[in-house]
BATI-79064 format. One record per residue (C-alpha): residue number from 1; residue in one letter; x, y, z. Coordinates in steps of 0.05 Angstrom, whole numbers, plus 5000, padded with zeros to 4 digits. Layout:
<r><num>NUM</num><residuo>a</residuo><u>X</u><v>Y</v><w>Z</w></r>
...
//
This chain:
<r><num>1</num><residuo>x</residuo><u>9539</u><v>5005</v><w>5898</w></r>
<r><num>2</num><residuo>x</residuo><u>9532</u><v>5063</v><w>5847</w></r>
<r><num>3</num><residuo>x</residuo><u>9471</u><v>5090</v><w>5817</w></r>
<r><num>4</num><residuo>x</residuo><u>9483</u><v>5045</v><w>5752</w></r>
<r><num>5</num><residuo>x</residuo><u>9471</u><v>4983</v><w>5781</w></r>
<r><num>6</num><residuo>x</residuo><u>9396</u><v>5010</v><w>5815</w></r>
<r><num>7</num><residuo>x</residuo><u>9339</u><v>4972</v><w>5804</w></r>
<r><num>8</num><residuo>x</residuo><u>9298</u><v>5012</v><w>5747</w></r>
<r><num>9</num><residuo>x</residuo><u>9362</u><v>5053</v><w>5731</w></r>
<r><num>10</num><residuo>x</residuo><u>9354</u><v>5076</v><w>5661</w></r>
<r><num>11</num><residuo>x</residuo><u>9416</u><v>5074</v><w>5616</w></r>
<r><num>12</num><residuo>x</residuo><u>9412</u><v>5123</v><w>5556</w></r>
<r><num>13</num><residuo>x</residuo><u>9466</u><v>5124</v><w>5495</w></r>
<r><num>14</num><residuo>x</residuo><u>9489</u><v>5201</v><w>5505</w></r>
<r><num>15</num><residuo>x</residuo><u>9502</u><v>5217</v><w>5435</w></r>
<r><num>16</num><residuo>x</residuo><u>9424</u><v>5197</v><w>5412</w></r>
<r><num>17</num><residuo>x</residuo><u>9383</u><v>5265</v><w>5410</w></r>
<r><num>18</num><residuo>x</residuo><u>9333</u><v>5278</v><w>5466</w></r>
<r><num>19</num><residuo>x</residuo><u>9283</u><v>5329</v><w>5486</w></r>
<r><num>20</num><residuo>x</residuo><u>9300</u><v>5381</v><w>5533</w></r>
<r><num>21</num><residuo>x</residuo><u>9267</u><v>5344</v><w>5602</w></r>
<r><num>22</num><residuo>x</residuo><u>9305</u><v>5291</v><w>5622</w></r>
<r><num>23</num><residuo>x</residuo><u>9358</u><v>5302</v><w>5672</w></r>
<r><num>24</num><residuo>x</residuo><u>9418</u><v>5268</v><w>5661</w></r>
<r><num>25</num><residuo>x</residuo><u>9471</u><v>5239</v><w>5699</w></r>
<r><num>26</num><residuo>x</residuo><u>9540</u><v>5219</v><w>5665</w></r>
<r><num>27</num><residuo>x</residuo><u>9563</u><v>5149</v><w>5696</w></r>
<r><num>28</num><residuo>x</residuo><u>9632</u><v>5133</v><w>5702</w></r>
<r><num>29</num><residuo>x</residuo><u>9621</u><v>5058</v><w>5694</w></r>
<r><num>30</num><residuo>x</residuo><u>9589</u><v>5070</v><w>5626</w></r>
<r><num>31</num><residuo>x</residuo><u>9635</u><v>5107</v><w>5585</w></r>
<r><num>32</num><residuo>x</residuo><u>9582</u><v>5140</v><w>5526</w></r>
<r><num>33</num><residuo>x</residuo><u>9513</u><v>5137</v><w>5569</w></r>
<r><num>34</num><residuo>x</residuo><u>9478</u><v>5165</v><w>5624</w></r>
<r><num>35</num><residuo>x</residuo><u>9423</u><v>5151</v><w>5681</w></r>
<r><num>36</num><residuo>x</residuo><u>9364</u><v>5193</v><w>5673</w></r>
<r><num>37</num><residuo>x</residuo><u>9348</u><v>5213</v><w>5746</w></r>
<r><num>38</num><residuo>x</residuo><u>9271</u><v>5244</v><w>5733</w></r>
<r><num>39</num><residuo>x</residuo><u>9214</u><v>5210</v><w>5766</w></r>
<r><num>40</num><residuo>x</residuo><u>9195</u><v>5156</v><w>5732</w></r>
<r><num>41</num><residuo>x</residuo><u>9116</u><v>5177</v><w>5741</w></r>
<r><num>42</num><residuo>x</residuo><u>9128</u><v>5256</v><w>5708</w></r>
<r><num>43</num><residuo>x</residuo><u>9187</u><v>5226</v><w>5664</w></r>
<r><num>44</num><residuo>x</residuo><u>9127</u><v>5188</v><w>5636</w></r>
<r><num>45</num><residuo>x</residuo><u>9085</u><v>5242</v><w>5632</w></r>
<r><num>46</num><residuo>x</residuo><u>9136</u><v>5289</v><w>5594</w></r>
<r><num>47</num><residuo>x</residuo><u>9158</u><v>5240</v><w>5548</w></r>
<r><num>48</num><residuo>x</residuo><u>9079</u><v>5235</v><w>5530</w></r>
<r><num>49</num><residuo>x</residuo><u>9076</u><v>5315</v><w>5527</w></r>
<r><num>50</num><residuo>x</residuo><u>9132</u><v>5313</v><w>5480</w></r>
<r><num>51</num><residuo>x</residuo><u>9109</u><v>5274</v><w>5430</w></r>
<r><num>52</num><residuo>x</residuo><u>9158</u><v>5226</v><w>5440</w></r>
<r><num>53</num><residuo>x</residuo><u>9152</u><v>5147</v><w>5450</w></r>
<r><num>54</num><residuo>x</residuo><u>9179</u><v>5106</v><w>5504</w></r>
<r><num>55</num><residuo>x</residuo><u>9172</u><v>5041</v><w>5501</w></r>
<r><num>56</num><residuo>x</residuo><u>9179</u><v>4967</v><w>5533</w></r>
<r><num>57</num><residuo>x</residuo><u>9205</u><v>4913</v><w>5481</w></r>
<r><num>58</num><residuo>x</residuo><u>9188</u><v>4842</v><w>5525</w></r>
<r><num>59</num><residuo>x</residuo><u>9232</u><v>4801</v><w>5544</w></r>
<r><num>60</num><residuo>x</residuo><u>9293</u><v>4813</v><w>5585</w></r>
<r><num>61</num><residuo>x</residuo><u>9373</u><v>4811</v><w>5564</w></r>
<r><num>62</num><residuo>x</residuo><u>9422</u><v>4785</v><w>5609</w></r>
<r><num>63</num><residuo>x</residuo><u>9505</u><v>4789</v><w>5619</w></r>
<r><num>64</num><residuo>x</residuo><u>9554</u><v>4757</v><w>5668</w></r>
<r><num>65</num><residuo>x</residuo><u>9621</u><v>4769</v><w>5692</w></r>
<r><num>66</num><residuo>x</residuo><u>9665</u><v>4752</v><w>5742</w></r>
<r><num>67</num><residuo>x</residuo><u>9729</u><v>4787</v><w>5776</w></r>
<r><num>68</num><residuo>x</residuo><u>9764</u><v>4784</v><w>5841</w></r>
<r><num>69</num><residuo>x</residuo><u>9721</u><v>4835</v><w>5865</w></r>
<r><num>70</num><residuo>x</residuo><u>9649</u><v>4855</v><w>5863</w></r>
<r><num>71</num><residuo>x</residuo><u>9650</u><v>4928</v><w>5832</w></r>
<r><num>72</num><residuo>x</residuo><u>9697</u><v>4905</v><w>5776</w></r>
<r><num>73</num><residuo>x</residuo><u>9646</u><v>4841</v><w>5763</w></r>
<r><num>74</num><residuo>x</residuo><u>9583</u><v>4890</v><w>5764</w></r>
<r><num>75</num><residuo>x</residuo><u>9622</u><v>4932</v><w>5725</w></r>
<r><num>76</num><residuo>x</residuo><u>9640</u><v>4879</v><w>5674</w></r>
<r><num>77</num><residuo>x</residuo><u>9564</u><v>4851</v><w>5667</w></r>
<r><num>78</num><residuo>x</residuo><u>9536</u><v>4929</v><w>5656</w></r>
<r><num>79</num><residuo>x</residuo><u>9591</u><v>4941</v><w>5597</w></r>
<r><num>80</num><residuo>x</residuo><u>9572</u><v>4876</v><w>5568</w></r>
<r><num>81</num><residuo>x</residuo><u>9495</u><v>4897</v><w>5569</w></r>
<r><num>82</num><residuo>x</residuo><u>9510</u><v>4966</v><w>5547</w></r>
<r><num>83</num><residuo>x</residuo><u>9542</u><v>4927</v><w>5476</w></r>
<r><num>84</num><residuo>x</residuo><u>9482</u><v>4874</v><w>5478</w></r>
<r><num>85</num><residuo>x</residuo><u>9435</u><v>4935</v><w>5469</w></r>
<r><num>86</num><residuo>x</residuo><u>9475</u><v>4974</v><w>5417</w></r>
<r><num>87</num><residuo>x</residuo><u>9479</u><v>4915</v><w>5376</w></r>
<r><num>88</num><residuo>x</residuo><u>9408</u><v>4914</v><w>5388</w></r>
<r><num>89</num><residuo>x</residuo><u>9406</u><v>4989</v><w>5351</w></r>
<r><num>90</num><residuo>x</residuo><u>9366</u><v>5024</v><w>5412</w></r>
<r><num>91</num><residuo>x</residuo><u>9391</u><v>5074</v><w>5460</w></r>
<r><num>92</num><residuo>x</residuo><u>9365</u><v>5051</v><w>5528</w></r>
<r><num>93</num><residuo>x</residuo><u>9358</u><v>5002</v><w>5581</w></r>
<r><num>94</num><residuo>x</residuo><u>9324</u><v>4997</v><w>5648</w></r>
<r><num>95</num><residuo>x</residuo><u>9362</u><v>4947</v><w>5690</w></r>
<r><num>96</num><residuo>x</residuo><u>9311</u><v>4896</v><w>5711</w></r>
<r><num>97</num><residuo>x</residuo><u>9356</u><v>4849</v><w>5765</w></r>
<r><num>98</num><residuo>x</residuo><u>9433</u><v>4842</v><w>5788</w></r>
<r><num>99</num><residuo>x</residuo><u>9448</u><v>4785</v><w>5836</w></r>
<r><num>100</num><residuo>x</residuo><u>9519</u><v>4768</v><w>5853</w></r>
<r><num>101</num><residuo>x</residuo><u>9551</u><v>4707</v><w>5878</w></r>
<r><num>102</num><residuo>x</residuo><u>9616</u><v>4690</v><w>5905</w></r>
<r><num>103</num><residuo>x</residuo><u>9659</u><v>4621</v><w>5903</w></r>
<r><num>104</num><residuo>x</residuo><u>9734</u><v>4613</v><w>5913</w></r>
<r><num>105</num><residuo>x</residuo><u>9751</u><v>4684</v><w>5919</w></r>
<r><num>106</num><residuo>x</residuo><u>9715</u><v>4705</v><w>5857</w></r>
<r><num>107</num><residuo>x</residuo><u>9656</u><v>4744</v><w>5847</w></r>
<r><num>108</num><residuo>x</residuo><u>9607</u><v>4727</v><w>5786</w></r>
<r><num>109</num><residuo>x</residuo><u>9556</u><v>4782</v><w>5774</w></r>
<r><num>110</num><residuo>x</residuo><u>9494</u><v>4778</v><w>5729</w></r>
<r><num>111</num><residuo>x</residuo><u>9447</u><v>4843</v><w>5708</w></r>
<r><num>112</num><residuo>x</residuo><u>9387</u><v>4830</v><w>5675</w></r>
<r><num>113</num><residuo>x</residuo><u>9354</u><v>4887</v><w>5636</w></r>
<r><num>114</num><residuo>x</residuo><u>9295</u><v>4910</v><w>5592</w></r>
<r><num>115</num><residuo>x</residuo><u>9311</u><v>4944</v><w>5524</w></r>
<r><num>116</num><residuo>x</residuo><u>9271</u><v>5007</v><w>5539</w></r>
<r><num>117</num><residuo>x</residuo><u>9275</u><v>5050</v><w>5458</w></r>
<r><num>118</num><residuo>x</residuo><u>9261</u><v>5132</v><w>5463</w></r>
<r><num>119</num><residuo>x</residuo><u>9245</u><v>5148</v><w>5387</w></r>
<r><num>120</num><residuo>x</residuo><u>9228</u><v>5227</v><w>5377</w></r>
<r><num>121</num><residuo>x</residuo><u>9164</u><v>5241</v><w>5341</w></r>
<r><num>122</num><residuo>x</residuo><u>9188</u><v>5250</v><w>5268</w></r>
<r><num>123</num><residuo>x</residuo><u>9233</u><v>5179</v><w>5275</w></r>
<r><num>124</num><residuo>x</residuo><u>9170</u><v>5130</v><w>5285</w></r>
<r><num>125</num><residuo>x</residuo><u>9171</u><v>5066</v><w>5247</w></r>
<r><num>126</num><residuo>x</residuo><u>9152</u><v>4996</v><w>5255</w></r>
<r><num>127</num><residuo>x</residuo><u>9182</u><v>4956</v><w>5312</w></r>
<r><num>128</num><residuo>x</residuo><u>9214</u><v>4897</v><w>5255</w></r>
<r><num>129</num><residuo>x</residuo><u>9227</u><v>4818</v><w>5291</w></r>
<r><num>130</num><residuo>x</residuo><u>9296</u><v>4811</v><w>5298</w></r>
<r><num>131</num><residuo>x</residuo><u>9317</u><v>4885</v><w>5312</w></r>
//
């Protein structure tokens, strides 16, 4: 399995403006975004330093897919929640769960993730219902 499907992986849109810190990773299941490799405890603490906000909107989006193989479904599911959370106009998610199950010679693969928004200092506004 490739770093994109990790637990806690964090999936940023590469063309949205970031601060110097974070070390990204291109992923070549995710054409567009990157993993962000720092440790989560200093990433934290950067962000903070920064001025910049990272936070947690609740709840948790979920997409499914299924292929004759388990890459191609994983694959599938992560595309589908990388469109969920543009639509969503924010730049990040932190994948949350992926469970796979196969039946029949096909593979159906589900990722769950948290919508995880970096805004940079001058960009703050209201979190709106709905958004």
């Amino acid at each position: 399995m490739t770093g994109a499907m990790e637990i806690g992986g964090l999936h940023v849109e590469r063309s949205a403006q970031f601060p110097q810190f974070p070390k990204f990773h291109n992923e070549p299941l995710l054409e567009g975004r990157a993993s962000i490799r720092n440790v989560r405890s200093t990433l934290d603490e950067q962000i903070s330093n920064e001025g910049w906000v990272y936070f947690f909107i609740a709840g948790s989006i979920v997409a499914t897919a299924t292929a004759f193989d388990r890459l191609t479904a994983l694959t599938g599911a992560l595309k589908q929640l990388a469109r969920n959370v543009k639509s969503r106009k924010c730049n990040s998610f932190e994948i949350a769960d992926v469970t796979t199950k196969q039946f029949a010679g096909l593979v159906r693969a589900s990722v769950s993730a948290h919508v995880r928004p970096f805004q940079a200092p001058s960009l703050r506004e209201p979190v709106r219902s709905g958004q």
